[in-house]
C-alpha positions in Angstrom: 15.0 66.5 78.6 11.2 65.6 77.9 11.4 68.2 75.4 13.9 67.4 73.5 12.3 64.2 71.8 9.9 66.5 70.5 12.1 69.6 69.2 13.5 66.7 67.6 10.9 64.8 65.8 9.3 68.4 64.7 12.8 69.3 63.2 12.8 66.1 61.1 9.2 66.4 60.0 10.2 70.5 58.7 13.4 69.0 57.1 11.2 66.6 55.0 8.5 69.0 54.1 10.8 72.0 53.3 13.0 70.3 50.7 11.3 71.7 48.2 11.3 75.5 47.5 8.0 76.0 46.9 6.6 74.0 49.9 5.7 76.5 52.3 3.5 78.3 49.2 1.7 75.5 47.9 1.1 73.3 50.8 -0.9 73.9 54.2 0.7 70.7 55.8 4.1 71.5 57.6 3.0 73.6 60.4 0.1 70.1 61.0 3.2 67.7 60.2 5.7 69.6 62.8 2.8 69.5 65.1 1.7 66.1 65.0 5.2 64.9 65.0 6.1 66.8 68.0 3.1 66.1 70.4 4.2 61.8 69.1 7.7 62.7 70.3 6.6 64.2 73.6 4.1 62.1 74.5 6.0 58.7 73.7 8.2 60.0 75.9 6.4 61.9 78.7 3.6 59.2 79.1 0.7 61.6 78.2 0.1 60.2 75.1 -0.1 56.2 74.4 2.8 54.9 72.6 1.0 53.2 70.2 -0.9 56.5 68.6 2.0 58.3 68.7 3.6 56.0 66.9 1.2 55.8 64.1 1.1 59.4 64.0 4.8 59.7 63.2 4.8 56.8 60.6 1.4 58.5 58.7 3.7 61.7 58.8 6.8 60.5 57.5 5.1 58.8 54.9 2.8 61.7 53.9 5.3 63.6 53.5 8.0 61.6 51.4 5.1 60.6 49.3 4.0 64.2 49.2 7.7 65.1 47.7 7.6 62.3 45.4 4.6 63.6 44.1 6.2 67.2 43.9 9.5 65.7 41.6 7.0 64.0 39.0 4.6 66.8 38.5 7.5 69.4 37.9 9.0 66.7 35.3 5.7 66.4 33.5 5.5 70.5 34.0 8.8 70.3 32.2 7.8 67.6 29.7 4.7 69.8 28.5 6.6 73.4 28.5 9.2 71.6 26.4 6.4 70.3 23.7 5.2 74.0 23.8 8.6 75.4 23.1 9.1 73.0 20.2 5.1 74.2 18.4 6.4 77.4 19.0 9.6 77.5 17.7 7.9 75.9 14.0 5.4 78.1 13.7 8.2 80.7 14.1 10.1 79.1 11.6 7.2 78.6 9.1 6.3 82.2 9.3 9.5 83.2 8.5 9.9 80.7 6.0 7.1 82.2 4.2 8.3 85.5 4.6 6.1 87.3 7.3 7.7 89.7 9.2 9.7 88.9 12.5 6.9 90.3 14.7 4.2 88.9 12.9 6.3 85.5 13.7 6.6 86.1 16.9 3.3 87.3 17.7 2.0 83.4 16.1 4.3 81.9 18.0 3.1 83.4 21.5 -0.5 82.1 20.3 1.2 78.3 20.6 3.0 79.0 23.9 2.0 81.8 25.9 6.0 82.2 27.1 6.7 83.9 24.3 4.5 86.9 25.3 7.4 88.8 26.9 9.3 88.2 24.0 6.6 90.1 21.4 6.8 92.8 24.1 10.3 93.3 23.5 10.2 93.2 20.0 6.7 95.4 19.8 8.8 98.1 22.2 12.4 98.0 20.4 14.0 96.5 23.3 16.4 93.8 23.4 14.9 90.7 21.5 17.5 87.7 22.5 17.7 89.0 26.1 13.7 88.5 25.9 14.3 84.8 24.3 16.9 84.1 27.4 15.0 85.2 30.0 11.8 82.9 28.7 15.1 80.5 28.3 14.9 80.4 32.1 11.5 78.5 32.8 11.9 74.8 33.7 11.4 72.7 30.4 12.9 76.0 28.0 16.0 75.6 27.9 16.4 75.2 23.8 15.0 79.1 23.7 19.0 79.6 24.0 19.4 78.7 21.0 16.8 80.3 19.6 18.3 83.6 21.1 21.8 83.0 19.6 20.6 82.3 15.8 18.0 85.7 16.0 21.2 87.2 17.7 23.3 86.2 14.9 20.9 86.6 12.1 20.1 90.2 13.0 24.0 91.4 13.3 24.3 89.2 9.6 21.2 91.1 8.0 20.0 87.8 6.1 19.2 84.0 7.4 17.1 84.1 10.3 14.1 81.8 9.1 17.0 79.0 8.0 18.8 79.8 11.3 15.3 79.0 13.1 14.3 76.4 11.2 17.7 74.8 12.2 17.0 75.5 15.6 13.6 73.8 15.2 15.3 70.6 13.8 17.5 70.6 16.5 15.4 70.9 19.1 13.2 67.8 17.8 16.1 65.5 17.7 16.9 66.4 21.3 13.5 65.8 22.5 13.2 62.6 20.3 15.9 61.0 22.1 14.6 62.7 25.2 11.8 60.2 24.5 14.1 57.3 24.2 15.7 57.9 27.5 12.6 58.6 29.5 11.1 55.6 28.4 14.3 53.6 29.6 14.4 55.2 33.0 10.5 54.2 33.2 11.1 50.8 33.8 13.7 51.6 36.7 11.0 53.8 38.3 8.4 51.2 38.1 11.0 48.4 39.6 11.4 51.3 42.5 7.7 51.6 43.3 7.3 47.7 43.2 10.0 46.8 45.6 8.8 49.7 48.0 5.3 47.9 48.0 6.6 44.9 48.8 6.7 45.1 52.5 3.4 45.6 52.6 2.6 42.3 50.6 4.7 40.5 53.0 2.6 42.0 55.8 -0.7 41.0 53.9 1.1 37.4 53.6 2.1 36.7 56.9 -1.3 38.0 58.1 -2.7 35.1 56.0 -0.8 32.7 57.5 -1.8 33.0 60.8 0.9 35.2 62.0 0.3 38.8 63.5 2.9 41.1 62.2 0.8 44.3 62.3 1.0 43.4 66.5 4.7 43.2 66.4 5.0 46.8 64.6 2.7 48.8 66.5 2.8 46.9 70.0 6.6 46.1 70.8 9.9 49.3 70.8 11.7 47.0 68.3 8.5 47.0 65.9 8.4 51.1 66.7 11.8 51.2 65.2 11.1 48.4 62.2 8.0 50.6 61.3 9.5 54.1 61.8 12.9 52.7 60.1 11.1 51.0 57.4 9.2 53.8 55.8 12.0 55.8 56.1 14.2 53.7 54.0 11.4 52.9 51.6 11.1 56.9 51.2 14.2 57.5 50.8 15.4 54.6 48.4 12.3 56.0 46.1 13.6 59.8 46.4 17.2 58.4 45.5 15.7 56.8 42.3 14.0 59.5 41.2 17.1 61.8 41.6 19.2 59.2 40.0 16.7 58.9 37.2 16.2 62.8 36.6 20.2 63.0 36.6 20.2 60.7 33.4 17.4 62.2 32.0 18.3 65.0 29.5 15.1 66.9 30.2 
């Protein structure tokens, strides 16, 4: 039975830390995370470790690593924001190549200088091969979406013979209005992130409060099993109410 505390509280520690796909690549923290949160569970219960420790130990975990996946979400958004802006330079300095009436590889080969993405796609084109299947594929990568586009209107244009540079230049238009109101949006849902982040700091103003007024909250937490739970319980919620506004707030965004 002693052990179970501990399979537990490792278990929970993995859950949080493997959310994301790319965790176990980029970051050297679970295995230290699953540890730390199962020698707190065993010896909380088991008596070989003090309660207090073991206690902090779990709290400094859960909040590493919520905070760690919070961190995760907003650099892959700004990853996305900046491979968008790249998409967009490329896309019309394809368009004013072909405007100008430089030939499609040429184009291509200026646009790949703007975002290297493109690369694959000047392959294609250099080797013969299948030009919009290149633009799709590139299409995949987070923030490159509008490259679908792109692919349909050189798809179209090369079955038509004639139009490609209007078709592209269309597709440049298009692509600036979306990430104009992009923009708009993203700044909106900025002011609901920083609400978020003020109301999870808040509890620790109210500790820093009630510590000035003579009271000794930080004793309650970290000495007594109901302030175990409160602290535990409390950075949990907090965690999870900022992860829900995030995904909340990257569901309304277009990007």
């Amino acid at each position: 039975m002693l052990m179970l505390p501990a399979l537990l509280a490792g278990l929970a520690a993995w859950l949080l830390v493997s959310t994301s796909p790319r965790a176990g690549a980029t970051w050297t923290w679970p295995p230290v995370l699953v540890g730390t949160a199962g020698l707190a569970g065993w010896g909380a219960v088991s008596g070989s470790l003090p309660a207090r420790p073991g206690v902090v130990m779990v709290a400094g975990c859960l909040a590493a690593a919520g905070g760690r996946l919070i961190w995760q979400r907003r650099r892959d958004r700004h990853a996305r924001a900046v491979t968008a802006a790249g998409v967009l330079d490329a896309c019309d300095v394809l368009a004013a190549e072909l405007a100008a009436g430089r030939p499609p590889g040429h184009a291509l080969a200026e646009a790949a200088r703007r975002w290297e993405g493109l690369a694959p796609v000047v392959q294609a084109w250099s080797l013969g091969s299948d030009v919009p299947g290149a633009f799709r594929r590139a299409a995949s990568s987070p923030g490159a979406s509008d490259l679908r586009v792109v692919a349909a209107a050189w798809q179209v244009a090369h079955h038509s013979g004639n139009g490609l540079a209007h078709a592209v230049v269309r597709v440049a238009s298009r692509i600036r209005a979306q990430q104009q109101t992009q923009r708009v949006v993203t700044s909106e849902l900025a002011s609901a992130r920083a609400t978020a982040r003020l109301l999870a700091a808040l509890p620790l103003v109210a500790l820093g409060m009630g510590s000035g007024a003579g009271g000794d909250p930080w004793r309650f937490l970290l000495e007594r099993p109901v302030g175990w739970g409160c602290l535990v319980g409390g950075l949990g919620f907090g965690v999870a109410g900022l992860w829900w506004i995030e995904a909340i707030a990257d569901q309304a965004d277009p990007g």
